[in-house]
N, C-alpha and C positions, 0 to 999 in steps of 0.2 A: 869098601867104606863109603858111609854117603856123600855127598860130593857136598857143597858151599855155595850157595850163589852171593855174589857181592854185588850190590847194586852202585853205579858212583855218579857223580855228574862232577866234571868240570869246566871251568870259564876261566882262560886268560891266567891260571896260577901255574906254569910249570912247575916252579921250585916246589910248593907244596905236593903236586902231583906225584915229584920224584919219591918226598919221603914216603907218603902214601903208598907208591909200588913196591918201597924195599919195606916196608913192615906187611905186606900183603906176598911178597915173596918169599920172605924172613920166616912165615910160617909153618911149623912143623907137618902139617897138612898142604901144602900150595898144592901139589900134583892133585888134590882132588877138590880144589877151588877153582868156580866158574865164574871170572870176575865182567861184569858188564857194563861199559863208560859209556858215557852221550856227552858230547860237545855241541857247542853251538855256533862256530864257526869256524874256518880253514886253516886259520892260524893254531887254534885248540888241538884239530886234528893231525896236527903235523907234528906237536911234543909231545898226545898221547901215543900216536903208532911210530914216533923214535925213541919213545923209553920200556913202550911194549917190546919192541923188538930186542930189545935185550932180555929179554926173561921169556926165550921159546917155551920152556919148560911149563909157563904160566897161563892155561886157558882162560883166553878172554873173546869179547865180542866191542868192537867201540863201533857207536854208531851217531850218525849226525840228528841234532833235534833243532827243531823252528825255535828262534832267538819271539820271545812274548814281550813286547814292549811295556812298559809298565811307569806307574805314577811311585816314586820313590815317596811322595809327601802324604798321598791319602792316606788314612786309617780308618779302621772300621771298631766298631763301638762292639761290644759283647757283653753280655751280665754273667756275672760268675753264680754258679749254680750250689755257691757252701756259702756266700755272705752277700752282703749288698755293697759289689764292685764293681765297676766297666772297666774291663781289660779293654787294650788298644792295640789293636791288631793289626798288620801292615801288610801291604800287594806280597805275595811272594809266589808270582807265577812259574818260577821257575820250580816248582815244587811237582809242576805238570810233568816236565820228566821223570818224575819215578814212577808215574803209570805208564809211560810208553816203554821203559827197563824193565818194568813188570811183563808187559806183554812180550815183551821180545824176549824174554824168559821163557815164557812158555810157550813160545815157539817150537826152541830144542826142548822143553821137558814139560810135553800139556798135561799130562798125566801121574808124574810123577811125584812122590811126596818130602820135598827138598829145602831144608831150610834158608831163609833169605834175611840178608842182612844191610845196615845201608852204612856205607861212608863215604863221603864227600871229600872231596880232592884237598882239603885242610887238615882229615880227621886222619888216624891209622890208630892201628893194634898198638897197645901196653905192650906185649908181653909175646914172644913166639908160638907159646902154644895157647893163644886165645882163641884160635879159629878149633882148634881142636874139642878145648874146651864146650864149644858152643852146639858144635855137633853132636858129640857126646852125651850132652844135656838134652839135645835134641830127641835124638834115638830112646830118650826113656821119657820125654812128654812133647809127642809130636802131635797131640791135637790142641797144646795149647799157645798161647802166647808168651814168648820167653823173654825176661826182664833181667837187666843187671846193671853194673856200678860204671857209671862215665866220667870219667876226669875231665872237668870244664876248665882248669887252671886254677879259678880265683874257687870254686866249690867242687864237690863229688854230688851227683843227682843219679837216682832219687836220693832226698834228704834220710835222714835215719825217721824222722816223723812220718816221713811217705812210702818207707821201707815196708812193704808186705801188704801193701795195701793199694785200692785202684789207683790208676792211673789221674796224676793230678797236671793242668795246664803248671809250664813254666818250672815243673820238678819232675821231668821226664827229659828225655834228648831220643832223637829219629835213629841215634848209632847206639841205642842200650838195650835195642828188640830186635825180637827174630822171629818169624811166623813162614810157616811150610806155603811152599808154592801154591797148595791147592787152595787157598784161601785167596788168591790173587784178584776173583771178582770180588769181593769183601773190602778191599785195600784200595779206595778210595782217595787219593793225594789231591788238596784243596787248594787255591791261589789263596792263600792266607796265611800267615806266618802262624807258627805252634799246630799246624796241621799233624807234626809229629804227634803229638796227644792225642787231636780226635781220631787217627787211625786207631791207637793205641787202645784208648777209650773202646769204641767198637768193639774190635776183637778181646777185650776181657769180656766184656759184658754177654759178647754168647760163649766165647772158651773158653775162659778164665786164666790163670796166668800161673805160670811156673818162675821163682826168684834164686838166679845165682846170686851168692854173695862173693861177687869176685869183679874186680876190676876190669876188666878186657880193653874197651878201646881207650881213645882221650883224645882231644887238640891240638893242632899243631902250632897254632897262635897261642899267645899268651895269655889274651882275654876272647871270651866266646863271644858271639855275635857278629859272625862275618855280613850275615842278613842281604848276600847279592852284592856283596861288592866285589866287584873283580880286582881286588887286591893279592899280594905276593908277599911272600920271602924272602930275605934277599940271596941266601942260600941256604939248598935241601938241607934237610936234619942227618947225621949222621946216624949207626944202627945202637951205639950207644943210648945218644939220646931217646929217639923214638921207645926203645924198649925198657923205657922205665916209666915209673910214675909217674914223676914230677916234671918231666923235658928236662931236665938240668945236665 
């Protein structure tokens, strides 16, 4: 079966990291999930390789990545390309490690045509056989770009108005695609927040896009916008919770 890559990054959240490993282990496929973590300091890497160690069964790679100092206050101006708006856009250098989870990917698989997926030490699977699902869907359009439905808490994105249609800033999320390894020089990750889009962007524009209409990931917070803050939980979610829609 083809195997999963999961790309993650966490900072400073254990509690969130836990739920995150039991809906990435939860999953009816994990034996052929290759999940890849970067931390950013020694503290990070001490409760991703003690809550790894509990799921042998769960191939992973964690690896350490350079902490990117950054201005919380700047913003950066942009024009929206459907009306006359300037969107406001914030530092999010930590975005730079998902191109170094990229490369370290194709490390173990330079060759190989492997779908990749991102979730963040906040986010996890809906539902058990969502990693399934995605494969699945994979193996019948693996030269395109694959889009589906994210539970953000307070909305689901894309909106039904953005349903089937390109990629829009701000009604997209980085955990609702998936694109094959061999695209990996193409997947470009920017210091600027909503970089999730312009990847996305890019890759319709020469692949075009394949739409599940299915739920799969969501949040582990209650409203979206974690935006680099090394914020917690106060305790992991249980497998109840996690595998449903709504966290409740």
């Amino acid at each position: 079966m083809t195997e999963l890559i999961i790309l993650t990054r966490t900072t400073r959240r254990p509690q969130y990291f836990q739920g995150l490993i039991k809906s990435i282990a939860g999953q009816s496929i994990y034996k052929n999930i290759h999940w890849f973590v970067c931390f950013e300091r020694d503290i990070d890497g001490h409760y991703v390789r003690e809550n790894l160690a509990k799921y042998p069964n769960l191939k992973s790679t964690a690896i350490q990545v350079h902490h990117h100092k950054w201005d919380k206050k700047q913003l950066y101006e942009i024009d929206s390309k459907f009306a006359e708006v300037k969107y406001h856009l914030r530092n999010s250098p930590y975005n730079l490690h998902l191109n170094t989870l990229l490369a370290e990917a194709k490390k173990y698989y330079p060759t190989e045509d492997i779908p990749v997926i991102y979730l963040d030490d906040d986010d996890c699977f809906s539902k058990p056989n969502s990693a399934s699902i995605i494969v699945d869907e994979f193996n019948k359009n693996n030269e395109k770009l694959l889009l589906w439905l994210v539970d953000l808490q307070s909305k689901i994105v894309p909106e039904i108005e953005y349903w089937n249609k390109p990629p829009e800033i701000f009604h997209i999320s980085g955990i609702g695609m998936a694109h094959t390894l061999k695209y990996s020089d193409e997947v470009v990750w920017d210091a600027k927040s909503c970089s999730d889009f312009r990847v996305a962007d890019v890759l319709y524009k020469k692949h075009g896009a394949h739409y599940i209409s299915d739920l799969l990931p969501k949040i582990q917070r209650k409203k979206a916008g974690g935006n680099g803050r090394m914020d917690d939980i106060s305790k992991p979610l249980g497998k109840k919770q996690i595998f449903s829609y709504n966290g409740e």
